[in-house]
C-alpha positions as CSV (number, residue, x, y, z in Angstrom):
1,X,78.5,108.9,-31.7
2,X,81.5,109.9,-34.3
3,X,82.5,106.9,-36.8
4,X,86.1,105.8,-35.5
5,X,89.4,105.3,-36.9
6,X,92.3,103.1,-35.3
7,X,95.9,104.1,-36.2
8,X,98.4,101.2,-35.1
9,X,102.2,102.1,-35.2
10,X,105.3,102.4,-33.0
11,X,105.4,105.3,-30.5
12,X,106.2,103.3,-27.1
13,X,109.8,101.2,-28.3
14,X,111.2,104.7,-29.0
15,X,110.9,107.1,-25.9
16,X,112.7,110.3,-26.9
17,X,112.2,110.4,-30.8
18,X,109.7,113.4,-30.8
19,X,110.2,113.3,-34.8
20,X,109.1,109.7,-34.7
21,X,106.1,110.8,-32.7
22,X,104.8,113.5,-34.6
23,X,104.3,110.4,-37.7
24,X,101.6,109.5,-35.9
25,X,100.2,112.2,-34.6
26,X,99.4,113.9,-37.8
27,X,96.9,111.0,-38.8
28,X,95.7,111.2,-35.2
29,X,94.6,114.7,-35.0
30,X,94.0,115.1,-38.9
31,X,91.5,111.9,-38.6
32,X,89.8,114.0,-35.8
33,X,89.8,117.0,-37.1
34,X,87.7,115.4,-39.9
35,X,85.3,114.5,-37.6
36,X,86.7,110.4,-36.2
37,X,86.8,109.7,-32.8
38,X,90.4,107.7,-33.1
39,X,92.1,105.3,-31.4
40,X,96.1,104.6,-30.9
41,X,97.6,101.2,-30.9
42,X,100.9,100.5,-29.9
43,X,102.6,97.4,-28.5
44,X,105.6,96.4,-26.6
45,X,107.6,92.8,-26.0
46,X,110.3,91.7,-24.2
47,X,112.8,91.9,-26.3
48,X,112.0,95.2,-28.0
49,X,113.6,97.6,-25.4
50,X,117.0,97.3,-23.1
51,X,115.1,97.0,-19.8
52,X,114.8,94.0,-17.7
53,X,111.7,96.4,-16.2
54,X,108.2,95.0,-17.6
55,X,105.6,96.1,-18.2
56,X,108.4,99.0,-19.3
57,X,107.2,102.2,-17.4
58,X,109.0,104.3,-19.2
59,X,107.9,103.0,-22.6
60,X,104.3,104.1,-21.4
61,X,105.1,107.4,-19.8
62,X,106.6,108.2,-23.0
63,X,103.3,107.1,-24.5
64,X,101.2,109.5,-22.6
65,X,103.2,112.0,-22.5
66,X,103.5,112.6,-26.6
67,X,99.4,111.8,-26.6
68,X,98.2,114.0,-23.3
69,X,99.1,117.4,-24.7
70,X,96.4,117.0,-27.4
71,X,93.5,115.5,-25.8
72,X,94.3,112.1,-26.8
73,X,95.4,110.6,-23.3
74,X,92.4,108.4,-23.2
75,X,92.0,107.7,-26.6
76,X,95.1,105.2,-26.8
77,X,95.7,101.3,-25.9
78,X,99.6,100.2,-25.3
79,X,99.5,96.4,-26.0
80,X,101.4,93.9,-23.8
81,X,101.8,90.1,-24.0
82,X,99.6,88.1,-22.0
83,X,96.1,90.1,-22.9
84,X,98.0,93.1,-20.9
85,X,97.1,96.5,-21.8
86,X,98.2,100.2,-20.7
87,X,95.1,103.2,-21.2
88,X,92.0,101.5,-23.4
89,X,91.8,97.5,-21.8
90,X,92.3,94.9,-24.7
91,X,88.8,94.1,-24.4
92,X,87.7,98.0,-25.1
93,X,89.8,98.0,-28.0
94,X,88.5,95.3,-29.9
95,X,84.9,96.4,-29.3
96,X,86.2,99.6,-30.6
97,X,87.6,98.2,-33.7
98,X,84.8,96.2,-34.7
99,X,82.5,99.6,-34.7
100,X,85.4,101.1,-36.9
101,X,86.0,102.9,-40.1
102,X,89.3,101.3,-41.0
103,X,92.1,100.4,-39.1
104,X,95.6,102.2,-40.6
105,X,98.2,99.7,-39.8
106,X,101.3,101.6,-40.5
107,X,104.4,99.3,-41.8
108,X,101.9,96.6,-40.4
109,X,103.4,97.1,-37.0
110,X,100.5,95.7,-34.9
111,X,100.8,92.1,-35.8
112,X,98.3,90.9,-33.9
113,X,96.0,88.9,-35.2
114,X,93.0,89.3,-32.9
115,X,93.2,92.7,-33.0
116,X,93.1,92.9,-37.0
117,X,90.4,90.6,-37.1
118,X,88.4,92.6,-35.5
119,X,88.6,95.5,-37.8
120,X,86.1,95.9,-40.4
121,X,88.8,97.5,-43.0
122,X,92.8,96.8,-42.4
123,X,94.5,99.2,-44.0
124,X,98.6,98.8,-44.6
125,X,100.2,101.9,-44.7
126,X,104.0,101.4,-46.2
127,X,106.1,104.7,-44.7
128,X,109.4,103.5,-46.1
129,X,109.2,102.6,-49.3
130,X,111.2,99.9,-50.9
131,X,112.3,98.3,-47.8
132,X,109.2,96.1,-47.2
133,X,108.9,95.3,-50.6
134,X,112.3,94.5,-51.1
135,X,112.6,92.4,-47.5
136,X,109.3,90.5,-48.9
137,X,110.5,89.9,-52.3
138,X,113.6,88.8,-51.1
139,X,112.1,86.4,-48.7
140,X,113.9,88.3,-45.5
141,X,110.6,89.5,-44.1
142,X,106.8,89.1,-44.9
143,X,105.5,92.5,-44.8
144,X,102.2,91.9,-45.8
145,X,99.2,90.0,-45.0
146,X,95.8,90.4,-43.1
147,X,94.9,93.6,-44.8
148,X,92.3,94.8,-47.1
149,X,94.0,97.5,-48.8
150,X,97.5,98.9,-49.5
151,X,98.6,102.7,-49.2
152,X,102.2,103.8,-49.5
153,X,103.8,107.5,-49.2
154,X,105.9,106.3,-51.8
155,X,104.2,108.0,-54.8
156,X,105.8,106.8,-57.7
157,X,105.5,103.3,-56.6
158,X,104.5,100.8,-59.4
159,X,105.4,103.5,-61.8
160,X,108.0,102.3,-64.7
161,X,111.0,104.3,-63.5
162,X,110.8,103.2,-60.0
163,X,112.4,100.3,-59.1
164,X,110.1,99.6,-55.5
165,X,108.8,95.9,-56.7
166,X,104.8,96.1,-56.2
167,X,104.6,92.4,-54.6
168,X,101.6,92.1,-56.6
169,X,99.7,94.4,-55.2
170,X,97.7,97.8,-55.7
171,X,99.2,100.6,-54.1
172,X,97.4,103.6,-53.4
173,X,100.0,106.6,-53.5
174,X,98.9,109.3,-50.4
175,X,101.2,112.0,-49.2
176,X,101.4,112.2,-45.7
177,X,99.3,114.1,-43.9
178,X,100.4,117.6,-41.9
179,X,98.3,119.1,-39.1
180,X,98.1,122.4,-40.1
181,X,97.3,123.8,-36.9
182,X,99.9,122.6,-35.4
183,X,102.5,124.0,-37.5
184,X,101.6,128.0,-38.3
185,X,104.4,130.0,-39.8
186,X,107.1,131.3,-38.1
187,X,109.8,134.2,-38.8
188,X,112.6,132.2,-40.4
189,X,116.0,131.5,-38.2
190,X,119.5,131.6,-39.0
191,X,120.4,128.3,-40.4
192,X,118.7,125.7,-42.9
193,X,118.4,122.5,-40.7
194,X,117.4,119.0,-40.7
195,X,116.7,116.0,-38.1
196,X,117.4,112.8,-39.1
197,X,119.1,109.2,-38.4
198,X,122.7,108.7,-39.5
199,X,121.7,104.8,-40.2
200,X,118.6,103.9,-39.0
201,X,117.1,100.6,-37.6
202,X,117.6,99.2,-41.2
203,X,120.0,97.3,-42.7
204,X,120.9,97.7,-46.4
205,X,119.6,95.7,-48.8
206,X,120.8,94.3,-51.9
207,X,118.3,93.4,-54.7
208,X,118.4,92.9,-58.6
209,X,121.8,93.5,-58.8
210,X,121.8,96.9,-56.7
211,X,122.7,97.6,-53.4
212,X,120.4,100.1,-51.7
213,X,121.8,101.8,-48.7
214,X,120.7,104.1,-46.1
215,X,121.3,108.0,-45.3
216,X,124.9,107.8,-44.6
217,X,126.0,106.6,-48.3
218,X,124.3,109.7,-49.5
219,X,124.7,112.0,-46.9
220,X,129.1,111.6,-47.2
221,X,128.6,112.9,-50.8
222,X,127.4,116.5,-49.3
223,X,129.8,116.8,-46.6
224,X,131.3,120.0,-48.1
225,X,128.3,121.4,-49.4
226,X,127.8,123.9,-46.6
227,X,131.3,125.2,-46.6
228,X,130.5,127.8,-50.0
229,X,126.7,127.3,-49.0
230,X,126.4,131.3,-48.1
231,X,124.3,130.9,-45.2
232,X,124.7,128.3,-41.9
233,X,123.6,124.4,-42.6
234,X,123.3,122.6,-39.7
235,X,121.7,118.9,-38.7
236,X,120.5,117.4,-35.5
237,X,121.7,113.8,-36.5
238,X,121.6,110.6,-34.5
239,X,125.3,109.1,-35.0
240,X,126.5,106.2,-33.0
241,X,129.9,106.1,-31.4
242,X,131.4,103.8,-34.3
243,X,130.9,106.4,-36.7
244,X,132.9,109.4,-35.0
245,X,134.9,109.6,-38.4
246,X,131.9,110.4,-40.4
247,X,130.8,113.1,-37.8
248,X,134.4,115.0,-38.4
249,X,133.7,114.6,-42.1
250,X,130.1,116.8,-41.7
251,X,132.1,119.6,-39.6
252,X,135.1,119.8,-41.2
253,X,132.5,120.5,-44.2
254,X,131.0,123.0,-42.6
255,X,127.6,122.2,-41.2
256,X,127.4,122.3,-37.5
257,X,126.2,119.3,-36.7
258,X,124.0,118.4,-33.4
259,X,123.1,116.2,-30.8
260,X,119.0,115.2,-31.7
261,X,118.4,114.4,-27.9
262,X,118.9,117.6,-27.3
263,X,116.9,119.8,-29.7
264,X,114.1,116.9,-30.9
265,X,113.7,114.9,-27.7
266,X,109.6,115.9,-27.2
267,X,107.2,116.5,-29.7
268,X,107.7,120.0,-28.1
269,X,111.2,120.2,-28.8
270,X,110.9,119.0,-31.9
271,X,108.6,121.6,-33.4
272,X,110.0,124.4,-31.7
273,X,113.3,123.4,-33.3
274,X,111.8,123.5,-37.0
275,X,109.8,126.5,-36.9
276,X,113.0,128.0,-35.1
277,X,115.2,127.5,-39.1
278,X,114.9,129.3,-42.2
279,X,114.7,126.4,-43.9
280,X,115.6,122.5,-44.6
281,X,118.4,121.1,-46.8
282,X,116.9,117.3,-47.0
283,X,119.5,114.7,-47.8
284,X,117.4,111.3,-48.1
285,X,118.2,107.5,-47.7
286,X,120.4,106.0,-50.4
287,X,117.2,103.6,-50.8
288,X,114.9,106.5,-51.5
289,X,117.2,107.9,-54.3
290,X,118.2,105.1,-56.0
291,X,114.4,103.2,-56.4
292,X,113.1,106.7,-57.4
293,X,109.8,105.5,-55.4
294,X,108.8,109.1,-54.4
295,X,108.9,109.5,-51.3
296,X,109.3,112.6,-49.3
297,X,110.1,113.0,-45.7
298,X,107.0,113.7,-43.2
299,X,109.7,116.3,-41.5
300,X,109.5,118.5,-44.2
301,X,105.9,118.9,-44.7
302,X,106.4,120.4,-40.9
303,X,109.1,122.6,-42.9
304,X,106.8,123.6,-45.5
305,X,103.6,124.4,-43.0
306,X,105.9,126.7,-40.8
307,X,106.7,128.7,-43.9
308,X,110.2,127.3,-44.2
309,X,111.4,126.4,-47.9
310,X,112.3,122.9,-48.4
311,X,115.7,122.0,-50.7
312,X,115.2,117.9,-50.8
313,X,117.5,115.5,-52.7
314,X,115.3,113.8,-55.6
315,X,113.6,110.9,-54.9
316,X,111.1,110.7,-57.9
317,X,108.4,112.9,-55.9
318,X,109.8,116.1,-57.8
319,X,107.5,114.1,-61.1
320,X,104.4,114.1,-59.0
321,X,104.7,117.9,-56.9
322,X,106.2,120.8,-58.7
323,X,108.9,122.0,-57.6
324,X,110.3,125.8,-57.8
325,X,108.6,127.2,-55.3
326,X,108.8,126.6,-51.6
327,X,110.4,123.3,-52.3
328,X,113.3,122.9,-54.7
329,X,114.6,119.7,-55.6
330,X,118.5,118.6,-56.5
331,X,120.8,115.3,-57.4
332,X,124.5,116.3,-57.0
333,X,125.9,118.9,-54.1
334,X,126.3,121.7,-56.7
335,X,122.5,121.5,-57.4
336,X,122.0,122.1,-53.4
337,X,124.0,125.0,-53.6
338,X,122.3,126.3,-56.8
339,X,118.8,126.2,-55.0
340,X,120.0,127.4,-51.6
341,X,121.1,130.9,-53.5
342,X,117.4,130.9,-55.4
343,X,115.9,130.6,-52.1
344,X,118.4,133.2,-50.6
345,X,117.4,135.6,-53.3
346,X,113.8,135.6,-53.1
347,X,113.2,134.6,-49.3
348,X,109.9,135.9,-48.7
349,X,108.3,134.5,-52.1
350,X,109.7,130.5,-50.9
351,X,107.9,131.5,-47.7
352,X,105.2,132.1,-48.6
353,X,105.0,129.7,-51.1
354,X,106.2,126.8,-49.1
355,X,103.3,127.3,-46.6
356,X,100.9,127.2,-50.0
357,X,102.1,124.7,-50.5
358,X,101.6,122.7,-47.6
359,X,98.3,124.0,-47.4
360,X,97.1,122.6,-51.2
361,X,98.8,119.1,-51.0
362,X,99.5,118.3,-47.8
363,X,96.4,119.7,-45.7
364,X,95.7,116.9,-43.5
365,X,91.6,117.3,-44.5
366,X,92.6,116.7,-48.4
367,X,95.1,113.7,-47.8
368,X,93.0,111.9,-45.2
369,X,89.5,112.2,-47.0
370,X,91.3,111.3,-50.2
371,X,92.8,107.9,-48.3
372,X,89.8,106.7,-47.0
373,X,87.8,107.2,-49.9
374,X,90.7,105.1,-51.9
375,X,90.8,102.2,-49.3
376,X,87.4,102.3,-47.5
């Protein structure tokens, strides 16, 4: 029988995200396309979703429905309080995890500690650099604990010219991993997209004298970049009603800007919705920029894979993947611009090297073998 692999992370608590669902399912089929048998765990509390119906039915149809299409219907366990479980029973699981590689805890989600006693190996994987090490430095939030190891996308973490505090521990730097299977190139579209939260479910933080905010403080600064941008910008972005102004402020700028419920709601959607741009203009988190901690969005690694070029606001990962080719980095709007026109002028040579790309760094078989052999 195949050696296993538990991912742990939150799929249920956000039915409609199919973004937020491809996160996990690249280290799901990229762990079994190396050969694991893998196993999902999610979990769900009252409290975590606006329904007064428990156990939440449309929490766990949401489940199945983003695993099912790849084979990986039985190969999940949603946990509930009170020993409950939806697919794999809380009693399978743990057997499971004791006969397990490593368990990949992703922002520590699974907080429970039965479960990650029973894994041989528990892995933390940080996706959002500088918040949890801020909140745990700060005393707001104790990120981590219970594991045996420390991975982070962030990969100039612990470097001098990021300001991501380490906590005191060893962080391995990965990429994250892209299925390449799932993604295959595609003739470019019309416009250069994105998909992405206005705010997010976090707060800003302030830390060392700095205040580190979230997409909106950066993403005001470009407003006007796709009005002398040559070619369409557009973004499927998730604003609430409170922040009607700052919708105006994108399309009075020029970029079209849409609803993501309605072009990113499935996993589906999602993907047919990337592979269907030319490209990705990539406006980060204010936290990203300013802590220089090198991160770079899991979305456009689906960008790169479909043969899309990727223009991406610096973050500090431009110092640990070139850029110039298939992904092309900038700071201030004019920069955007300036790399929109390269692109525009040599089209077929950012194809072609974006999906290179991809298929060098970002392969799910070299990131994932390279994890486990840094953490295992």
């Amino acid at each position: 029988m195949a050696e296993l692999v538990a991912v742990a992370g939150s799929v249920a608590q956000r039915p409609g995200r199919g973004g937020h669902a491809w996160v996990f399912l690249q280290y799901l089929l990229g762990f079994r396309r190396l050969g694991y048998r893998v196993l999902f765990l999610d979990r769900l509390s009252p409290g975590m979703l606006p329904t007064s119906d428990w156990p939440p039915r449309g929490a766990a149809e949401w489940l199945h429905r983003v695993l099912e299409p790849y084979g990986l219907e039985s190969d999940y366990a949603l946990l509930l309080e009170g020993g409950q479980s939806i697919g794999v029973t809380r009693q399978r699981a743990l057997e499971l995890l004791r006969q397990s590689v490593a368990l990949i805890d992703v922002m520590g989600f699974l907080g429970d500690e039965e479960m990650l006693a029973a894994a041989p190996r528990r892995v933390f994987l940080d996706i959002d650099p500088g918040f949890p090490q801020m909140w745990q430095e700060l005393g707001l939030h104790r990120s981590f604990g219970f594991h045996d190891a420390y991975a982070t996308v962030g990969l100039r973490v612990g470097k001098e010219d990021s300001a991501v505090p380490t906590c005191g521990i060893e962080w391995t730097a990965t990429p994250q991993p892209i299925a390449l299977e799932q993604w295959p190139p595609t003739p470019p579209g019309a416009a250069y997209s994105s998909v992405a939260s206005w705010r997010g479910p976090f707060e800003p933080i302030e830390y060392d004298g700095q205040r580190y905010g979230l997409r909106a403080h950066q993403m005001r600064r470009f407003a006007g970049l796709a009005t002398g941008a040559g070619v369409p910008l557009e973004i499927a972005l998730d604003f609430d009603e409170a922040d009607g102004a700052d919708a105006e402020l994108l399309r009075d700028g020029g970029w079209d800007v849409l609803d993501p419920s309605e072009v990113a709601a499935t996993t589906d959607c999602y993907r047919r919705y990337i592979q269907g741009s030319r490209g990705e203009v990539a406006v980060a988190k204010d936290m990203y920029v300013r802590s220089r901690g090198g991160w770079l969005s899991d979305r456009s690694l689906c960008y790169l894979a479909s043969g899309k070029p990727v223009i991406a606001q610096r973050t500090g990962f431009e110092r640990e993947i070139e850029t110039g080719a298939g992904i092309l980095s900038f700071d201030v709007p004019e920069e955007a611009a300036a790399a929109i026109a390269e692109v525009e002028g040599d089209y077929d040579r950012h194809s072609s090297a974006a999906r290179e790309l991809a298929r060098e760094r970002f392969d799910s078989d070299v990131v994932l073998t390279a994890l486990l052999e840094a953490v295992v």
